[in-house]
N, C-alpha and C positions, 0 to 999 in steps of 0.2 A: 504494500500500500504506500501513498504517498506520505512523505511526510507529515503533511497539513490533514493528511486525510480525516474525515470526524467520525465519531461513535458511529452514526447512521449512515453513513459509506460504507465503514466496515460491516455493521449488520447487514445492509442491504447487497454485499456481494457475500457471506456467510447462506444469507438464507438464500440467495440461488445457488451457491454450487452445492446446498443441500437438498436443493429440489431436484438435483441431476443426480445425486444419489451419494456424493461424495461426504467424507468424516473429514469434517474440521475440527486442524490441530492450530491455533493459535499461540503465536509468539511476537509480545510484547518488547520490543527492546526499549534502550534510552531514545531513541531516534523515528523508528516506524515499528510496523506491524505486519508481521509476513501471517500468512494465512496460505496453512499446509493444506492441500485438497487429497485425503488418502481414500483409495478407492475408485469407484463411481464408475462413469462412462467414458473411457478412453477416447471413444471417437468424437466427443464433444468438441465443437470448435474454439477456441481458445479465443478469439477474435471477441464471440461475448463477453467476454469478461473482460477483458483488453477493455474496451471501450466507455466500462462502469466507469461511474466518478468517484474519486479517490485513488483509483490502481495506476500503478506506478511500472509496473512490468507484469507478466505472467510468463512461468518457467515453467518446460515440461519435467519431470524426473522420475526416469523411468528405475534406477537405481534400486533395488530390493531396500535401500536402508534410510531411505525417504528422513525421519525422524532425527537420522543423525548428520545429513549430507551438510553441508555449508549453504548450500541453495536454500536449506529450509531453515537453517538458523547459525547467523552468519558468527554469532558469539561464542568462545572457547567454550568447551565446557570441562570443568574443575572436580572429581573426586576427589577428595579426602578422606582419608584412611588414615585416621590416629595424624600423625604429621608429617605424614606423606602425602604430597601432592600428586595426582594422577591429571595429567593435561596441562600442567600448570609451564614454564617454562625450562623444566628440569626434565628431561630424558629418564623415561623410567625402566627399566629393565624385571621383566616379568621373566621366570626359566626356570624348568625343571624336569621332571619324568611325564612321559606322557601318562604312564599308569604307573603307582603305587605298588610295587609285586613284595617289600621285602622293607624293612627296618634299615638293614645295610645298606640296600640301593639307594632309599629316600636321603637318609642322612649322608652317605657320600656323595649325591647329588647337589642336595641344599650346601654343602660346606663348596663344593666346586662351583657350581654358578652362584653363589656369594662373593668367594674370592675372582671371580671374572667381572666381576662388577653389578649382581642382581641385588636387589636390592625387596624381591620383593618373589618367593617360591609359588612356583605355580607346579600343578601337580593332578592327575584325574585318579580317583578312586572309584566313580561309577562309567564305565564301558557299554553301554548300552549295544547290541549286535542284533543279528537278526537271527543269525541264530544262536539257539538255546546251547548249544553245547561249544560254545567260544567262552574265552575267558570274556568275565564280565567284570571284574575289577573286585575288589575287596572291599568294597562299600563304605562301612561305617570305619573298620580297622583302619584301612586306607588315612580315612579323615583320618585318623587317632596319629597315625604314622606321620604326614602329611605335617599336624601337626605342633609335633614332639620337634622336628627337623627343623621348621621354622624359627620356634621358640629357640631349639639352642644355636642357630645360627642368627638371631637377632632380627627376623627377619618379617614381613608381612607373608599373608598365605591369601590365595587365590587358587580354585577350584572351578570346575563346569557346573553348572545344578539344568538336572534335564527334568 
């Protein structure tokens, strides 16, 4: 939307691109208001809405990750984990085993991608497959494993959750 744009601009292009079927995701910044169209009717002409008062551009994004693209919100965005900044301007290193098999592996793992410079174990305990007789990870252990490793290498933990 445009800078200047007002309340009732933004409503009145909200409520068409909901009449075309689309989920509006709204993001306020300090400056404008982007307004995510997720879903709907692909072949909708975009020119409608181009044309609304207040819009300032209209971007297609075909992109699976809509939510996180820059197109849809052009702002960093910042996790915090205890005082570890994730996104922030500091290089974060996430590293570990893809699965969790062993006490040994975990902790000789976490001790080597620490001293490489991680700062932050990352590690899978549940393996989800399709089939039943593949290893599927040690689930809960895993976690326990996962994070005993962390702890004694000083370190954050990061896991999948499916």
């Amino acid at each position: 939307m445009q800078e200047q744009a007002t309340e009732e601009q933004i409503e009145k292009v909200t409520e068409s691109l909901s009449a075309l079927g689309f989920d509006i995701h709204r993001s306020t910044g300090s400056l404008r208001t982007v307004l995510g169209a997720i879903g709907g009717n692909r072949t909708f002409d975009q020119r409608l809405v181009e044309v609304m008062d207040g819009v300032s551009e209209v971007h297609r994004i075909t992109e699976p990750y809509k939510l996180a693209s820059r197109t849809f919100k052009s702002e960093r965005t910042v996790v915090q984990i205890g005082d570890l900044r994730i996104g922030g301007d500091e290089v974060v290193v996430m590293a570990g085993p893809c699965s969790a098999e062993t006490e040994e592996q975990v902790g000789t793992t976490a001790a080597a991608v620490k001293k490489a410079g991680a700062s932050v174990l990352r590690g899978g305990a549940f393996k989800p497959r399709s089939s039943p007789y593949s290893f599927q990870g040690l689930g809960e252990d895993g976690l326990k494993m996962l994070r005993a490793a962390a702890d004694d290498q000083e370190m954050k933990l990061v896991s999948e959750v499916m």
